[in-house]
N, C-alpha and C positions, 0 to 999 in steps of 0.2 A: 460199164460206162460210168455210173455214178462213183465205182472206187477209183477210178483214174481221175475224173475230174477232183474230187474230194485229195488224191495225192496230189495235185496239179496246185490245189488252192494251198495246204499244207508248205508244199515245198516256196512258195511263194511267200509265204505269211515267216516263213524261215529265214527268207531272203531278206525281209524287211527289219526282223530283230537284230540279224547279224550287221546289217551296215547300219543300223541304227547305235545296236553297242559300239560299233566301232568307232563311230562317231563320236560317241560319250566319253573314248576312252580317250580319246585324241587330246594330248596336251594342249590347255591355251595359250597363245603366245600373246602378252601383254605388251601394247604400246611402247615403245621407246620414250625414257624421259625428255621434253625438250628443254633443249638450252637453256640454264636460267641465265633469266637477264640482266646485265649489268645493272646496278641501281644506283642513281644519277641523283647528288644530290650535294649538302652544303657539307665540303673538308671541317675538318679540324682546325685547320691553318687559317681559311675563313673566321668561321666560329669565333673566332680566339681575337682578331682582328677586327672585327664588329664590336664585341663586347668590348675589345678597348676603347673602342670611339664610341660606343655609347657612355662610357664611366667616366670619358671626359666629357662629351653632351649634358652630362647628368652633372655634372661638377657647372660649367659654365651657366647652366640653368638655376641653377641654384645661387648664383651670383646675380642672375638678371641681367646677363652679358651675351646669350647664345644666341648667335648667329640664325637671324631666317632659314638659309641656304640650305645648315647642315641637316635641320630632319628629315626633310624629302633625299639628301645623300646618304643617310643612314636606311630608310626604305626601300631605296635604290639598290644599297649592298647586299643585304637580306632576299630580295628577290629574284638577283642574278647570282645569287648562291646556291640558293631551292633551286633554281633552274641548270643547275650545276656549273654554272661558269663562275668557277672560284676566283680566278685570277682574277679575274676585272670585278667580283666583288671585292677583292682585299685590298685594289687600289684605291677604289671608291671609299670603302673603308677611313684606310688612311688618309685620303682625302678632307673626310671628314673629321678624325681626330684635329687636323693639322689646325682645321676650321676653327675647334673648338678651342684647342690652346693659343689660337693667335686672340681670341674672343675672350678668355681668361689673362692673357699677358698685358691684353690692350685696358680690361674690367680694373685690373692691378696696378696698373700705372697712372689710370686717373683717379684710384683712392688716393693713392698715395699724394700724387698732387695736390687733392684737394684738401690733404690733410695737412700741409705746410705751412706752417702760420704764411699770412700773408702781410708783406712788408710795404708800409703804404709808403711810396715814391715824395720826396724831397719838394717843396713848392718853392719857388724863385721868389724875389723880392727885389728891386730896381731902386737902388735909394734916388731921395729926390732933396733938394736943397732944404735946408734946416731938419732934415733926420736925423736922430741919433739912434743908437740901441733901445735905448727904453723907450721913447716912442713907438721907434715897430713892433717892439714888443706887446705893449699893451693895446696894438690895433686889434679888433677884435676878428677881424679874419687873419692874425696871427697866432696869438698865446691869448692876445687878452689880459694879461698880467705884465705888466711891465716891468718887474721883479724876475722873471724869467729873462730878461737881457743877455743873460750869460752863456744861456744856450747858443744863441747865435753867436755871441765873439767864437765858444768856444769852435761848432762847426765851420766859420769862416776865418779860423784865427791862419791861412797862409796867406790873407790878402788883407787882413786888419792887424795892422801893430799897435796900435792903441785904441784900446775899448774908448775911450772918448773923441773918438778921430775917424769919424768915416767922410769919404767925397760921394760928390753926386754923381752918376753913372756907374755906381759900384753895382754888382749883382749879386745878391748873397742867397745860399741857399738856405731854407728853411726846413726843420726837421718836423711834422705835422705830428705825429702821435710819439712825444720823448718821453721812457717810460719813467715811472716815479720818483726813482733812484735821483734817474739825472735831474728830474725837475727841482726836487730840493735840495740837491746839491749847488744849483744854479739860486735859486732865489734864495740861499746861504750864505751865498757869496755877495751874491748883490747887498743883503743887508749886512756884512759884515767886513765887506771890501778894506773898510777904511779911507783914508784922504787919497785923496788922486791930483793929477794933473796933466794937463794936455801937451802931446808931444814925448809925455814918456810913458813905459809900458811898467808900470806897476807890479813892487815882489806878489805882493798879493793875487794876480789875474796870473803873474805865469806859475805861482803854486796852483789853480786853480786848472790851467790850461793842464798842466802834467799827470793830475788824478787818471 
């Protein structure tokens, strides 16, 4: 009785090593890799596109010319690149360059303007009865020197034939800032004219007029 139960428990205690080995022996089968995933993010083509428009950002900033608009369009690019919508960052992009070089074109053209001497505009003068040159001359919202006379013949010489011969209703133009040259070429003349007379045009005033 007790050697059968004892083979009983044996054969049993057999049973459990053998499906336990077997068990152990049993190849693992590892997980299948999953898919990797596509990774979503800013091209090259992008990339490349932003960094131009910021190099011109960076240029117009530096002039004091840059456009409000363009930084938040520049932000803008960058973010829907990360987010992988390349396309519509590269337009944005260039949107932005365009910004900047119209911002530098526009920065360039108002140096340069402001860098052109400025030519002051010509003042009118209405003669009135008993003027002559050297009076308007020496009025002091004129030249103030009366010796400068010659400037005016010479500016108005297709409507004055004789430096001693103006009428009233004449309208002459007035040269406001005539640079040095001219001034003493004119009060050269005045003091060196020689004799005159009314009614004729003087060798002296048309060597004068032809310099």
């Amino acid at each position: 009785m007790k050697i059968a139960s004892y083979a009983k428990s044996l054969g049993m205690a057999t049973l459990v090593l053998g499906v336990a080995a077997g068990c152990s022996s049993t190849p693992k089968t590892e997980p299948a890799p999953a898919p990797e995933e596509k990774k979503v993010g800013m091209s090259d083509e992008a990339r490349a596109a932003i960094a131009s428009a910021k190099a011109a950002y960076d240029r117009a900033k530096g002039m004091g010319c840059a456009w409000f608009s363009t930084g938040p369009l520049l932000d803008s690019a960058e973010y829907k690149a990360n987010q992988g919508e390349n396309e519509t960052a590269i337009k944005i992009a260039q949107k932005a360059e365009a910004e900047s070089n119209a911002a530098i074109k526009q920065c360039e053209e108002q140096r340069a303007k402001a860098a052109e001497p400025v030519v002051p505009e010509d003042m009118s003068y209405e003669v009135i009865t008993g003027d002559t040159l050297w009076g308007i001359s020496g009025q002091p919202t004129v030249y103030g020197n009366p010796y400068q006379w010659p400037l005016i013949y010479k500016r108005n010489s297709d409507q004055i034939q004789d430096a001693d011969l103006i009428y009233p209703g004449q309208v002459f133009s007035i040269v406001r800032e005539p640079s040095v040259a001219d001034i003493d070429a004119a009060v050269e003349h005045a003091k060196t004219r020689g004799a005159w007379s009314i009614g004729v045009t003087e060798e002296s005033d048309q060597a004068y007029l032809s310099r």
